[in-house]
DOZAGU-878959 format. One record per residue: residue in one letter; x, y, z of N, C-alpha, C in turn. Coordinates in Angstrom, 3 decimals, decimal comma, padded with zeros to 6 digits, m for minus. Example, Ala and Ser with C-alpha at 12.3 -4.5 7.8 and 13.67 -1.06 7.14 Angstrom:
residues 2
  resn       n_u       n_v       n_w      ca_u      ca_v      ca_w       c_u       c_v       c_w
     a   013,190  m005,690   007,800   012,300  m004,500   007,800   013,200  m003,300   007,800
     s   012,850  m002,250   007,080   013,670  m001,060   007,140   012,900   000,030   007,870
END
This chain:
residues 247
  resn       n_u       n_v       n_w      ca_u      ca_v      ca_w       c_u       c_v       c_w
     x  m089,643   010,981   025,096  m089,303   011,013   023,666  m090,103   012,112   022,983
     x  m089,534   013,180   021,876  m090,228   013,934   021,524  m091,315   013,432   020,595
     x  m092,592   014,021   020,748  m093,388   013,457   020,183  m093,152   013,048   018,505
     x  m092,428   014,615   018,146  m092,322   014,007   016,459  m091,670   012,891   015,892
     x  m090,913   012,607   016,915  m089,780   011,093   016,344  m090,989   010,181   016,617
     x  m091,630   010,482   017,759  m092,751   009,088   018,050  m093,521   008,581   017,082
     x  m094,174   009,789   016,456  m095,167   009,960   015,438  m094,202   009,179   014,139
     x  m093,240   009,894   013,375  m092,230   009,340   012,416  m092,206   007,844   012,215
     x  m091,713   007,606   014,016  m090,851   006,331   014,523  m092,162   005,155   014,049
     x  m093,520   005,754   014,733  m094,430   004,160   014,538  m095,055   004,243   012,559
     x  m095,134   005,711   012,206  m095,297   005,608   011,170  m094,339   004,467   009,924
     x  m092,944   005,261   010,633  m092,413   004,355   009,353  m091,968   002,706   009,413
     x  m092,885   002,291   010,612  m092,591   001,034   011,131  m094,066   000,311   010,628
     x  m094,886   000,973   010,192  m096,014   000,494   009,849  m096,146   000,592   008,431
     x  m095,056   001,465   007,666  m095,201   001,513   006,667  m094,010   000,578   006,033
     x  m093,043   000,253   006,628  m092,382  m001,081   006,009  m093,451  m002,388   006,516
     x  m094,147  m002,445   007,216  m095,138  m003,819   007,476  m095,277  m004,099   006,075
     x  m096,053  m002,941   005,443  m097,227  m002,441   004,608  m095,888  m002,742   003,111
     x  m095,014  m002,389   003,298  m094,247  m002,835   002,054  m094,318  m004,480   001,523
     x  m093,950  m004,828   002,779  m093,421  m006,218   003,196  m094,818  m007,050   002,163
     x  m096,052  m006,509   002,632  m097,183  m006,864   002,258  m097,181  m006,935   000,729
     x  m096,934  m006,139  m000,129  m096,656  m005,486  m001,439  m095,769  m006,570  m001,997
     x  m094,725  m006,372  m001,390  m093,368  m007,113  m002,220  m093,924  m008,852  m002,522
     x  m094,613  m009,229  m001,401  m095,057  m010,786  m001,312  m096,294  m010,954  m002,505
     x  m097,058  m009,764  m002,251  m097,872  m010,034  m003,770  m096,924  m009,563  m004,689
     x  m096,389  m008,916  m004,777  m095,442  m009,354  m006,179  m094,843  m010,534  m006,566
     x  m094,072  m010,866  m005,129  m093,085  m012,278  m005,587  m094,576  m013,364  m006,255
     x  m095,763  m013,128  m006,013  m096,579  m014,050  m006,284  m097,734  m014,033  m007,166
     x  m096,926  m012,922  m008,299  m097,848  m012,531  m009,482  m098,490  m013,770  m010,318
     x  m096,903  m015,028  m010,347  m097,837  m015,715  m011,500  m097,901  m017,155  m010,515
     x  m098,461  m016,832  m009,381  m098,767  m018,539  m008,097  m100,363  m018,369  m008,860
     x  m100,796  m019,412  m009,033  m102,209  m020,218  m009,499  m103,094  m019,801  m008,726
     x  m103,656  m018,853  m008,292  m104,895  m019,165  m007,365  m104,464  m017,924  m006,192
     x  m103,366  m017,250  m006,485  m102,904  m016,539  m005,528  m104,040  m015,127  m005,289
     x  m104,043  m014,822  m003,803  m105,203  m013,781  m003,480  m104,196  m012,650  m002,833
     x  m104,401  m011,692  m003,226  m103,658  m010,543  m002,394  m103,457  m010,264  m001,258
     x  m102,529  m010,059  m000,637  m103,153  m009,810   000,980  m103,034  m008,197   001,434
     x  m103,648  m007,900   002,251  m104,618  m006,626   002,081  m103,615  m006,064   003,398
     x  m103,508  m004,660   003,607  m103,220  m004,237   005,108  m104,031  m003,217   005,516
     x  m103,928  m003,125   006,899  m104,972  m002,417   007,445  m103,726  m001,324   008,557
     x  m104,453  m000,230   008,663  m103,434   000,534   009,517  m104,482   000,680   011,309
     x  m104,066   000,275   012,035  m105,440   000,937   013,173  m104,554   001,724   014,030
     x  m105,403   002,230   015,018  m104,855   002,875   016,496  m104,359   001,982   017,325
     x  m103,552   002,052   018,097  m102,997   001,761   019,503  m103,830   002,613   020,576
     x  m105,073   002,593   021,166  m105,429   003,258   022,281  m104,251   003,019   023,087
     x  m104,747   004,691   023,513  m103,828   004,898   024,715  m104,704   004,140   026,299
     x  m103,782   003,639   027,291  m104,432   003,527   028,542  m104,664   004,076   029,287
     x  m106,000   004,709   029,874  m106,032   005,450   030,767  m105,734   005,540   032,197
     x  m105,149   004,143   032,171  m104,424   003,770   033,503  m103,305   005,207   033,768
     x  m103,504   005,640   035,319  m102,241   006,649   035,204  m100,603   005,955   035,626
     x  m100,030   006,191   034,582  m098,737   006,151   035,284  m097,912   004,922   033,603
     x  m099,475   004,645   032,753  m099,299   004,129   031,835  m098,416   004,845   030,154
     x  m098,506   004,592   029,025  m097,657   005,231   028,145  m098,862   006,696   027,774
     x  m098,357   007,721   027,107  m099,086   008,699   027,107  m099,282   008,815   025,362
     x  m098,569   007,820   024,822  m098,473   008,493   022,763  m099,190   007,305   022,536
     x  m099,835   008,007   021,651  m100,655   006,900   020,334  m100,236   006,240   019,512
     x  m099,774   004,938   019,641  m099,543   004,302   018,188  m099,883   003,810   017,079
     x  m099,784   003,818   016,280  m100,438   003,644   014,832  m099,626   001,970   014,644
     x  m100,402   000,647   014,433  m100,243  m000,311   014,164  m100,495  m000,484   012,563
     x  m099,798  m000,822   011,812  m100,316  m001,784   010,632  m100,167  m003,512   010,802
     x  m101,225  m004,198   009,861  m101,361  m005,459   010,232  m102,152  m005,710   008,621
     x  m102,084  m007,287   008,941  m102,279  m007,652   007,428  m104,179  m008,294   007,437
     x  m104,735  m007,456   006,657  m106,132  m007,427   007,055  m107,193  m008,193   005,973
     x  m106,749  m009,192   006,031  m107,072  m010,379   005,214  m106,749  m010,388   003,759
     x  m107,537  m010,831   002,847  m106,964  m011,090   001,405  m108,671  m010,905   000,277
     x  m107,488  m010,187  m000,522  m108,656  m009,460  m001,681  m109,252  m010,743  m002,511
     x  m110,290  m010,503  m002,347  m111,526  m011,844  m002,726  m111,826  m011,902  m004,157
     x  m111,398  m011,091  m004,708  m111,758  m010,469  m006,643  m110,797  m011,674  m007,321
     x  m111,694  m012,101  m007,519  m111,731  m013,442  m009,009  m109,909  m012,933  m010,139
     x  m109,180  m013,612  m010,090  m107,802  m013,482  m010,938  m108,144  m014,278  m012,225
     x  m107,355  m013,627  m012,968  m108,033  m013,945  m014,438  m108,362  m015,929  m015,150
     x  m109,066  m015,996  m015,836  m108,448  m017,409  m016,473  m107,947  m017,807  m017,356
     x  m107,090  m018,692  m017,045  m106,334  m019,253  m018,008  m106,630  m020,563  m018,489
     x  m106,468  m020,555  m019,821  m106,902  m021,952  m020,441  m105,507  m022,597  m020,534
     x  m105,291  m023,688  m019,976  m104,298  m024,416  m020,379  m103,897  m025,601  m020,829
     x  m105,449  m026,228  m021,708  m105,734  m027,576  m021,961  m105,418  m029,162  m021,001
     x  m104,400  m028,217  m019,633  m104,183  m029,253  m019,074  m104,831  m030,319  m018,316
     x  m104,817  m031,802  m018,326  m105,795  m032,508  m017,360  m105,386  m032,447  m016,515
     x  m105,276  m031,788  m015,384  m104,797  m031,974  m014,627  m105,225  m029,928  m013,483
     x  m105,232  m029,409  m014,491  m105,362  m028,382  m014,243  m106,922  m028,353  m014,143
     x  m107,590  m027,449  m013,114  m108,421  m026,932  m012,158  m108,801  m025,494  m012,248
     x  m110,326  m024,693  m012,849  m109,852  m023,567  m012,023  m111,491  m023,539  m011,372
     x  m111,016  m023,159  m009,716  m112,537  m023,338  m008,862  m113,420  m022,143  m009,156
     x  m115,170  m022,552  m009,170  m115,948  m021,725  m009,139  m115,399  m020,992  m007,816
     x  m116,156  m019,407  m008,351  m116,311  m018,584  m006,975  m117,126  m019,280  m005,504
     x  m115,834  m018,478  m004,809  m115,755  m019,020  m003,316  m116,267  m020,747  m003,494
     x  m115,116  m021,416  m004,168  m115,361  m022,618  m003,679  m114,006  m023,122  m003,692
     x  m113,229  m023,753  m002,755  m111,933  m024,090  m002,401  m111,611  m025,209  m002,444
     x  m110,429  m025,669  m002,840  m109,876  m027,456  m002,493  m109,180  m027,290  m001,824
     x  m109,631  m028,498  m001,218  m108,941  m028,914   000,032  m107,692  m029,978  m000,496
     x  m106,878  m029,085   001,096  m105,682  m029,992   000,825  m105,008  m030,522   002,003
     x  m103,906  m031,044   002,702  m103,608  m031,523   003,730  m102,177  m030,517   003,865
     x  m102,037  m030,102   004,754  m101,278  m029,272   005,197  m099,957  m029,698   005,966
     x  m098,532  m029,230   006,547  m097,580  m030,117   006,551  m098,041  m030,268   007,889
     x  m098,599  m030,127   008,936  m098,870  m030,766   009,974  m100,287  m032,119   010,316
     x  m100,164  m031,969   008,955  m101,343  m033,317   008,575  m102,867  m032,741   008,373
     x  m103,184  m031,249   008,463  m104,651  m030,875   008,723  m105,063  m030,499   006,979
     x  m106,800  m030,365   007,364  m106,968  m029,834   006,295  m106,958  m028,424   006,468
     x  m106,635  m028,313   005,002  m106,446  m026,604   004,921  m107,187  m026,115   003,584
     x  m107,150  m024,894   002,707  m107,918  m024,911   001,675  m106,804  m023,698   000,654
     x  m107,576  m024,380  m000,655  m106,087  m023,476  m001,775  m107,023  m023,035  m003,004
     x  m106,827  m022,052  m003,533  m107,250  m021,793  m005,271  m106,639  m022,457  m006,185
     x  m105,395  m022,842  m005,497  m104,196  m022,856  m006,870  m105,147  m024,227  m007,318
     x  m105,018  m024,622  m008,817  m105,701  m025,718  m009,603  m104,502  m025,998  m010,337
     x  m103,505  m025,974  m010,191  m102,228  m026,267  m011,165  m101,521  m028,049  m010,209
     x  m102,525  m029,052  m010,461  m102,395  m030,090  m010,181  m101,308  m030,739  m010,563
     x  m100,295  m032,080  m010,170  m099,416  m032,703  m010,639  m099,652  m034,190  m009,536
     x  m099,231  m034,895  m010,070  m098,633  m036,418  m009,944  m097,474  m036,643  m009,139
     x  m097,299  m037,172  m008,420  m096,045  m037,215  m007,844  m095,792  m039,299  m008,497
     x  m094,123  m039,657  m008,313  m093,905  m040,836  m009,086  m094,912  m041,861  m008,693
     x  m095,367  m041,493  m006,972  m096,298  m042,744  m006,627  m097,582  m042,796  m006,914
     x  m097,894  m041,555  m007,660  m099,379  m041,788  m008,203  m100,461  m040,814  m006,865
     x  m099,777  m039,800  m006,189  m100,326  m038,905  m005,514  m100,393  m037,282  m006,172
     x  m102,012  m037,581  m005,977  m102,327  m035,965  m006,487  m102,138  m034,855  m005,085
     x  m101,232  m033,863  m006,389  m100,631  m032,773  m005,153  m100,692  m031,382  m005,797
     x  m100,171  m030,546  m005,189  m100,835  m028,861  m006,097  m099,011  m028,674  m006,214
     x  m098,778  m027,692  m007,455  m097,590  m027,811  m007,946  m096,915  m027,245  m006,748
     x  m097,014  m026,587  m005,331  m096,666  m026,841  m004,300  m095,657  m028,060  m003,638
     x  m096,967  m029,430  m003,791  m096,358  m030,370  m003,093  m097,177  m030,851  m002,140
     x  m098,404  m029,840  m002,351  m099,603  m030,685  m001,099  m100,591  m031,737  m001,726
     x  m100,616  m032,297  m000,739  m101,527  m033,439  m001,223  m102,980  m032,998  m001,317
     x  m103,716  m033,019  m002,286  m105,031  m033,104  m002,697  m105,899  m033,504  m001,884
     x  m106,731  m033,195  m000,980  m107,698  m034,399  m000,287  m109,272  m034,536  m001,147
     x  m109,113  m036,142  m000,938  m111,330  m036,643  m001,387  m111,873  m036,841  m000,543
     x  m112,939  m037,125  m000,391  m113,577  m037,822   000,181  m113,139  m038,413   001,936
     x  m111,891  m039,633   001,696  m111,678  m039,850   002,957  m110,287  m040,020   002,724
     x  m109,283  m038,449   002,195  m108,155  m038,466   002,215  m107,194  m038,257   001,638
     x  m105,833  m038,094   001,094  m105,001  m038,133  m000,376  m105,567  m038,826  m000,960
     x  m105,423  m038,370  m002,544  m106,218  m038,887  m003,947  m104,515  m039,908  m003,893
     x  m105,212  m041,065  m004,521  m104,192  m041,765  m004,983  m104,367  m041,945  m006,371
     x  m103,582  m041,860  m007,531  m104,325  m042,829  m009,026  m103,332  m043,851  m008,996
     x  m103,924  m044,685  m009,504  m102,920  m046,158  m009,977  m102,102  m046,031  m011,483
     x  m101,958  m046,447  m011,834  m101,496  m046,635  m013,304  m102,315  m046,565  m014,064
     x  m102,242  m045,765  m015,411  m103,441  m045,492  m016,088  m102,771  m044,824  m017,413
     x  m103,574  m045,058  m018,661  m103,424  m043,941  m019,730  m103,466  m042,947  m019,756
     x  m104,874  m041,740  m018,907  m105,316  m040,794  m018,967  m106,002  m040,929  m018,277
     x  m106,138  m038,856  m017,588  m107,224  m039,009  m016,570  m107,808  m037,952  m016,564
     x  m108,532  m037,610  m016,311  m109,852  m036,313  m016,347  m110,458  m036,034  m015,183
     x  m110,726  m034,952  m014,760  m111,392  m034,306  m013,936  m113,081  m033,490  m014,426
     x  m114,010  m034,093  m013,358  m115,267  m033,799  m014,294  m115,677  m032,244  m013,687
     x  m116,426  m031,911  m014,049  m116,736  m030,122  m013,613  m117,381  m030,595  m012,168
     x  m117,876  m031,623  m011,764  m117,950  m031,469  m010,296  m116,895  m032,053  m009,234
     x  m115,890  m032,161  m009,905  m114,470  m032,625  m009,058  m114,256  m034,119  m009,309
     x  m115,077  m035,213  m010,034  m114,690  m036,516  m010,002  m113,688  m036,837  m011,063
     x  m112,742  m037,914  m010,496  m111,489  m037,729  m010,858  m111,715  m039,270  m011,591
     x  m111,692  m039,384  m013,058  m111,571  m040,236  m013,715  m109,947  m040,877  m014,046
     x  m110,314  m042,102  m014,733  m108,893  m042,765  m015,111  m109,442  m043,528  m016,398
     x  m108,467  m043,344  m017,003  m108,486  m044,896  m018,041  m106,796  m045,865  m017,842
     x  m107,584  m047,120  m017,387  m106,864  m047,831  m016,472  m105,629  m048,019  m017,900
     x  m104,226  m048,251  m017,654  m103,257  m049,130  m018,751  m103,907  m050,409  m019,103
     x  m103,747  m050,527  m020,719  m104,379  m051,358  m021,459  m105,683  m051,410  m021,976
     x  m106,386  m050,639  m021,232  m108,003  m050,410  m021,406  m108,499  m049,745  m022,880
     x  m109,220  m049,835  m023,166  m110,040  m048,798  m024,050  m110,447  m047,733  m023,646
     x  m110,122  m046,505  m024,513  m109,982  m045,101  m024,115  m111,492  m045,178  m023,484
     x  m112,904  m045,861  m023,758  m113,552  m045,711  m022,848  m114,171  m046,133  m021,493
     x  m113,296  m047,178  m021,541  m113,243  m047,984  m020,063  m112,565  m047,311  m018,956
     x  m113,246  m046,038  m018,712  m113,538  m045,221  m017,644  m113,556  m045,989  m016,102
     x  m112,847  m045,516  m015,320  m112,834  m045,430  m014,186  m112,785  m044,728  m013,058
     x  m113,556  m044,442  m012,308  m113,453  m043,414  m011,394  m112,819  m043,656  m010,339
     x  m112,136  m043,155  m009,939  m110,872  m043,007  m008,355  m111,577  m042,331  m007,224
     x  m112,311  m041,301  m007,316  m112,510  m040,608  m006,114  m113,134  m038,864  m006,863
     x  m113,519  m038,178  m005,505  m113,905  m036,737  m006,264  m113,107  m035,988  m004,916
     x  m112,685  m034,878  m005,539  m111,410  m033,842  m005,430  m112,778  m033,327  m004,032
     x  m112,429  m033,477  m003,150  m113,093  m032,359  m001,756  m112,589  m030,612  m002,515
     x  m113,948  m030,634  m002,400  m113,904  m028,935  m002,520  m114,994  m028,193  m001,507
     x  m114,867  m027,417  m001,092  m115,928  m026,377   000,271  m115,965  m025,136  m000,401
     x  m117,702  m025,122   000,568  m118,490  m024,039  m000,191  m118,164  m022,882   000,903
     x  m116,754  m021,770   000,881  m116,644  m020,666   001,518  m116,447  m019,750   001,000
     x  m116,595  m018,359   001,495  m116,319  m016,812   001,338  m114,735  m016,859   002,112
     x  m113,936  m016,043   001,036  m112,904  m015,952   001,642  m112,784  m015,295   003,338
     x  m113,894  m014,408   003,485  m113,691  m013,552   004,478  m114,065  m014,790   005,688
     x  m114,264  m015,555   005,328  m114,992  m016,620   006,397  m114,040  m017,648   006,844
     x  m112,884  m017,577   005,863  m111,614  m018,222   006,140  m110,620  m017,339   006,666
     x  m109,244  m018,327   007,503  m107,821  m017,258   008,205  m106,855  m017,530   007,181
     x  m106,050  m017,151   006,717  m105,073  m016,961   005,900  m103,882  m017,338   007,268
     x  m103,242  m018,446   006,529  m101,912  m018,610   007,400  m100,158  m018,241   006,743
     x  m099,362  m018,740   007,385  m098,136  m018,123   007,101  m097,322  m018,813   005,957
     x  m098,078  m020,346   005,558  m097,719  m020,949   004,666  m098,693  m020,703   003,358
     x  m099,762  m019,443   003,515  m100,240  m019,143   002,357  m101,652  m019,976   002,095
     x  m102,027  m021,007   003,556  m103,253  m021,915   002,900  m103,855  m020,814   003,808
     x  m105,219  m021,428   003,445  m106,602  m020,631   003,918  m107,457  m021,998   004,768
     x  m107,552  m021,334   006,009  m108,000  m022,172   007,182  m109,614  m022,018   007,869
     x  m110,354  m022,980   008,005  m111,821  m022,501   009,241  m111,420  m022,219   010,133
     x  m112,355  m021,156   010,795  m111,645  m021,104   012,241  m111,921  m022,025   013,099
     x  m111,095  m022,209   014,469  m111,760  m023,400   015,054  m112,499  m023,739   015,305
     x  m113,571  m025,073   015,106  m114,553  m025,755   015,692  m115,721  m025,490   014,437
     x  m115,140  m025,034   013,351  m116,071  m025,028   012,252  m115,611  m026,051   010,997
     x  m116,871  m026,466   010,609  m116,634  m027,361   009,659  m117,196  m027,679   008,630
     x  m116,594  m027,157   007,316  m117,378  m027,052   005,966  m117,663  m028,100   005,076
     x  m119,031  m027,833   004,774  m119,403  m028,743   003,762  m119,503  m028,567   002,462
     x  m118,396  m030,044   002,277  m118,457  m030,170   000,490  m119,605  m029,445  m000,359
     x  m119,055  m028,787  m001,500  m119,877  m027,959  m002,622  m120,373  m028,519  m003,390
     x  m121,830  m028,805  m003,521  m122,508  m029,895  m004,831  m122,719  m029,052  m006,147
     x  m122,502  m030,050  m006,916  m122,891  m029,236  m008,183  m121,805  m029,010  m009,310
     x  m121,650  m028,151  m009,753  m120,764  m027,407  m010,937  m119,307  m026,908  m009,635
     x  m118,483  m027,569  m009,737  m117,471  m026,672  m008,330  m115,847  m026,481  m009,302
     x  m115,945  m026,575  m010,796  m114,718  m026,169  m011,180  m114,623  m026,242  m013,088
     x  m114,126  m025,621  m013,851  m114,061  m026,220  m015,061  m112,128  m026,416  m014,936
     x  m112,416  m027,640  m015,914  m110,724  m028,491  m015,855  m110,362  m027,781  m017,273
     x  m109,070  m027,763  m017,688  m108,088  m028,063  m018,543  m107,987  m025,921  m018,120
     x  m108,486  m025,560  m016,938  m107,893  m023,857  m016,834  m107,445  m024,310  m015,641
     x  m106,803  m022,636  m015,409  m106,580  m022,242  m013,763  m106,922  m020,985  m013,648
     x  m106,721  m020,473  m012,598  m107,513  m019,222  m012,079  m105,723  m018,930  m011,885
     x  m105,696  m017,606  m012,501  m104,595  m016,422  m012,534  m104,017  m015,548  m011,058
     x  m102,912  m015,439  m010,200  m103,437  m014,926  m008,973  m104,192  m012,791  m009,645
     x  m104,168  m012,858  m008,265  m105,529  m011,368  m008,781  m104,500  m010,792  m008,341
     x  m103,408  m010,272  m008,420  m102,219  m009,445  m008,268  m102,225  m008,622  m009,396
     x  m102,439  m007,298  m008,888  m102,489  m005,954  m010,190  m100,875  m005,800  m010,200
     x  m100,295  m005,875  m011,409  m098,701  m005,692  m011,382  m098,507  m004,263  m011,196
     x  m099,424  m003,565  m012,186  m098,997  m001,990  m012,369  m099,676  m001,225  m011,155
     x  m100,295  m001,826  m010,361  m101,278  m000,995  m008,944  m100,135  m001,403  m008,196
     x  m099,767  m002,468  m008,140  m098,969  m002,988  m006,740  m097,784  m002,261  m007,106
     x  m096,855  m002,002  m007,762  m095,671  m001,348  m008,855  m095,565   000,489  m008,063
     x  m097,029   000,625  m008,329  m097,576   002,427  m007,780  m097,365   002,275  m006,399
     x  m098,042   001,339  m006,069  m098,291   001,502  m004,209  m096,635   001,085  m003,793
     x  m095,818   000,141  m004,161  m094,509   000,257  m003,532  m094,024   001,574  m003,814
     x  m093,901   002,029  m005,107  m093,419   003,809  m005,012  m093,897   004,610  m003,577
     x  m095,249   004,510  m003,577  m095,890   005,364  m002,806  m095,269   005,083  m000,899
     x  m095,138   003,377  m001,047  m094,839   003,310  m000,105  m093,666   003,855   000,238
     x  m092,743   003,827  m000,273  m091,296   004,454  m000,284  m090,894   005,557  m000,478
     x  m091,655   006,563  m000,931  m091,495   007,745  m000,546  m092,362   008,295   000,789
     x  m092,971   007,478   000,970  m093,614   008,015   002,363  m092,705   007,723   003,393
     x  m091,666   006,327   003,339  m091,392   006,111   004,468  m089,874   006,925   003,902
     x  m089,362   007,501   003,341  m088,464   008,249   003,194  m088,990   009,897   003,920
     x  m089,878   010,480   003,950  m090,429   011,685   004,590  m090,526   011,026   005,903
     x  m090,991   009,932   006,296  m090,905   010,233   007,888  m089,186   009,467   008,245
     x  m088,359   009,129   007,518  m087,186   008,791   008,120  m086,586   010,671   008,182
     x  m087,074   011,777   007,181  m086,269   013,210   007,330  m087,454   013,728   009,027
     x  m088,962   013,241   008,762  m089,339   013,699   009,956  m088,564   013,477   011,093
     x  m087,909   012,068   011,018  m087,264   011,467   012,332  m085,609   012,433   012,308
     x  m085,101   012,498   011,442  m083,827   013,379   011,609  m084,195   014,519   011,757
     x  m085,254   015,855   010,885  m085,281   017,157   011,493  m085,591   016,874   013,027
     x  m086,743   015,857   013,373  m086,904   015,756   015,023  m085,745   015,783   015,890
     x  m084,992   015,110   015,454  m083,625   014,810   016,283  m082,541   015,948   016,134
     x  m082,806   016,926   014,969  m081,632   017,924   014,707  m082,643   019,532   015,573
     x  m083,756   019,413   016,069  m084,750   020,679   016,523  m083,809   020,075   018,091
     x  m083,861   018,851   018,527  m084,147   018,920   019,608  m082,402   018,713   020,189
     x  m081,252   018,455   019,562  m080,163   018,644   019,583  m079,721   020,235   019,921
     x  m080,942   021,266   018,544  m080,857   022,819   018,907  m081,224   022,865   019,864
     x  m082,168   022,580   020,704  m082,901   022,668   022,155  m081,662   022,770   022,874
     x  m081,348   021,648   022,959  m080,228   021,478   024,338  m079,405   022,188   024,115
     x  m078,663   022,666   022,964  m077,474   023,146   022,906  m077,571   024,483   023,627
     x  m079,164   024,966   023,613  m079,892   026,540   024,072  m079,593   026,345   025,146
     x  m079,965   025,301   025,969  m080,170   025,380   027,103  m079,394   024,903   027,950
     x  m078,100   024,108   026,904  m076,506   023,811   027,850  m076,120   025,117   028,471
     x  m076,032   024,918   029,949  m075,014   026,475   030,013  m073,663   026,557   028,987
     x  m073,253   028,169   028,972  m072,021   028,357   028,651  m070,745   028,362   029,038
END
């Protein structure tokens, strides 16, 4: 294969990865808690095995997620969450595990299960938050999840449980395909004491509209120059042969 289509060929295959990457933080400008995800371009070493491939490829891959704090929003809601830096809630994931989220945009489901406007269940202590029936409920700045039971006096307080939250650096977590943030295996984090959230906000995702807006341009005219690299390649080397067809 001539080298220039090669060169073109892995370029513009790394540079739709790299779109793909873009477009998903867009679709997820206004998700609660949403973190960017980052790409990385590396080498393909060649093998020095003989008899192995001889061209270099250029891989892109998605090289974790931008850690910079997304704005806050006040939204008086009880229910709403937004976590101190690097500190995560935990949630249960659809194969039953724990997993970990920013989003703080909490809801109720009819049976009285706390879930993230997702649909995941919340985990405490030892599991889904359940509330019972109640007037009102509050979340305290260190995750304990109050109630005022039906019928009660607004101060006949009750506590249900406290919201599991872990003390991590994003870079210390894997980002999966459903968007939660995972330990790697055989590690296991411990709950965050202290101050781990103020209630009635949420945390904004950190998606730059007008940066991400530039970089799809950018991306798309780049991969438009190597789709003409890949046709002049193919129209030089069409002239080749035609030279060298006899007459």
């Amino acid at each position: 294969m001539d080298k220039g289509i090669y060169v073109a060929m892995t370029g513009a295959a790394a540079t739709l990865k790299a779109q793909t990457a873009v477009s998903h933080n867009l679709a997820n400008i206004d998700t609660a808690g949403f973190k960017a995800m980052l790409v990385r371009t590396d080498p393909y070493y060649v093998d020095p095995t003989p008899g192995a491939a001889s061209r270099v490829d250029a891989t892109s891959a998605i090289g974790g997620v931008d850690t910079s704090s997304g704005p806050l929003i006040q939204t008086g809601g009880a229910l709403d969450v937004a976590l101190a830096p690097d500190r995560w809630l935990a949630v249960q994931d659809s194969a039953g595990n724990e997993a970990y989220t920013r989003a703080g945009d909490l809801t109720l489901t009819p049976n009285g299960i706390l879930t993230t406007a997702s649909g995941r269940p919340v985990l405490g202590a030892s599991g889904p938050l359940t509330l019972p029936p109640h007037a009102s409920v509050s979340v305290g700045a260190d995750g304990t999840v109050s109630i005022v039971p039906q019928g009660e006096a607004p101060d006949a307080q009750a506590v249900i449980g406290r919201l599991r939250v872990v003390d991590a650096s994003a870079v210390a977590l894997e980002r999966g395909e459903d968007g939660l943030m995972r330990a790697p295996a055989g590690t296991t984090l411990e709950p965050a004491a202290g101050k781990v959230l103020t209630s009635g906000a949420i945390e904004g995702s950190n998606v730059g509209a007008a940066q991400s807006l530039v970089t799809m341009i950018a991306l798309s005219r780049q991969f438009e120059m190597q789709v003409r690299v890949l046709q002049t390649s193919d129209e030089n080397a069409r002239s080749a042969n035609s030279l060298l067809r006899p007459s």
